[in-house]
C-alpha positions as CSV (number, residue, x, y, z in Angstrom):
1,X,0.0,0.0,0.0
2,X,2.5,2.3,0.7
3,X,4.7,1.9,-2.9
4,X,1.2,3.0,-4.6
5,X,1.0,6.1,-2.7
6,X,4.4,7.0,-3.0
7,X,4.8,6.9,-6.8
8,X,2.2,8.3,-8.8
9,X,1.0,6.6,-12.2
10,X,1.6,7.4,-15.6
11,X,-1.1,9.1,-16.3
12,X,-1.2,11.7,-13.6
13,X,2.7,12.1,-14.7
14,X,1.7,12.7,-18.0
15,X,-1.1,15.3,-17.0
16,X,1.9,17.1,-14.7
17,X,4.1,17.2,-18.0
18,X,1.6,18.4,-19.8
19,X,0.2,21.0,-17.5
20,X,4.1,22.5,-17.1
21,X,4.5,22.8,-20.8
22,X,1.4,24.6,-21.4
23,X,2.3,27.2,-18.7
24,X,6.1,27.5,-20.1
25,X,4.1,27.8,-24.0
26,X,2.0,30.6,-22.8
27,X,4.7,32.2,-20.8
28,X,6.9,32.6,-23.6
29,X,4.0,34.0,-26.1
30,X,2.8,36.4,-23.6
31,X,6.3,37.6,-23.4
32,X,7.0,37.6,-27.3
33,X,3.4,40.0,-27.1
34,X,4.6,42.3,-25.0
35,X,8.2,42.6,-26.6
36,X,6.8,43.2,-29.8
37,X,4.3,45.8,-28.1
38,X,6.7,47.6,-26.7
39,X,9.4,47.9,-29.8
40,X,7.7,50.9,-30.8
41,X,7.6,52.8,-27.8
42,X,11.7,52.1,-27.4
43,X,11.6,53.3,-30.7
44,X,9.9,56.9,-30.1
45,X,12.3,57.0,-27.0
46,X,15.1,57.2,-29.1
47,X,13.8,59.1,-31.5
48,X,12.8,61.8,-29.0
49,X,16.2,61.3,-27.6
50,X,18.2,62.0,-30.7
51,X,16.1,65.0,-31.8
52,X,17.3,66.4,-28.6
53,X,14.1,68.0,-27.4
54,X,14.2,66.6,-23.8
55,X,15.9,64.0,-22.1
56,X,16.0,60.2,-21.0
57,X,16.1,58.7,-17.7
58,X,16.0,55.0,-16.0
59,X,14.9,54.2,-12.6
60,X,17.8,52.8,-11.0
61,X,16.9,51.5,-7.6
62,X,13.5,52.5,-5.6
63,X,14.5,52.6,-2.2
64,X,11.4,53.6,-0.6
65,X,7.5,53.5,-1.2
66,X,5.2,55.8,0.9
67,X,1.3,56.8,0.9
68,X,2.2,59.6,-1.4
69,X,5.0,58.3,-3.7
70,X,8.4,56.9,-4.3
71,X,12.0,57.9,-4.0
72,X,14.5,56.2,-6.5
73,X,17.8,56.4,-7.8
74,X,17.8,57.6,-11.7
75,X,20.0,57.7,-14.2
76,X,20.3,60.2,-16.8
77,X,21.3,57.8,-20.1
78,X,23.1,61.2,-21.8
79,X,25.2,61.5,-19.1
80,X,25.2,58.4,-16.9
81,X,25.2,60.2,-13.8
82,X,22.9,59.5,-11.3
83,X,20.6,61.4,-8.6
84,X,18.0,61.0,-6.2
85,X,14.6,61.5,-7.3
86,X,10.8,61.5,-5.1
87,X,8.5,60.7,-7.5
88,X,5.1,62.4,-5.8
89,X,1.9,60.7,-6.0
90,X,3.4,57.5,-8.4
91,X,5.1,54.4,-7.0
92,X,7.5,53.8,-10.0
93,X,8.9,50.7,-11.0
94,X,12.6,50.3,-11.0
95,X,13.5,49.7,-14.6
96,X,11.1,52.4,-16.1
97,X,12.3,54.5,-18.8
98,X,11.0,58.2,-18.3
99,X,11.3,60.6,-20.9
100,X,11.3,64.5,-19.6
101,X,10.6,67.5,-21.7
102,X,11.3,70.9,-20.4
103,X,7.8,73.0,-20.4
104,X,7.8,76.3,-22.1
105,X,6.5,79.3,-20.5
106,X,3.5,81.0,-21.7
């Protein structure tokens, strides 16, 4: 009795192995999706980056997440230097690309 409750049969193996490469499958299109969705945004990034009207920055670290927003580490890509930065009223991810564009006065 115990050897048949230890090893499970073929079937329910199958149904495991099955069940794993159905997740991994959909996984790995969902991923392809996204990648593909967001090609174009990189895209008009860089292109805003290169016209050179306003400039690129990453989200380095986020070190701390309040009620009313985040402070992170960025990094300017021009430059590569890096700064504190309190984010007010957004809890951004670390890994976000933000693009900044000075206002003009009216």
């Amino acid at each position: 009795m115990q050897d048949a409750a230890m090893h499970p049969s073929p079937g329910a193996l199958m149904v495991i192995a099955l069940i794993i490469a159905v997740t991994i499958a959909l996984t790995v299109r969902s991923r392809r999706k996204r990648t593909a969705a967001l090609a174009p945004q990189w895209q008009a990034f860089q292109q805003h980056r290169s016209s050179g009207q306003g400039q690129l920055l990453k989200v380095t670290r986020v070190y701390q997440h309040g009620r009313r927003g985040s402070k992170a580490v960025v990094t300017w890509c021009d430059t590569g230097r890096q700064q504190d930065a309190w984010f007010w009223n957004w809890h951004v991810p670390a890994g976000a690309y933000l693009r900044l564009q000075r206002l003009r006065a009216a």
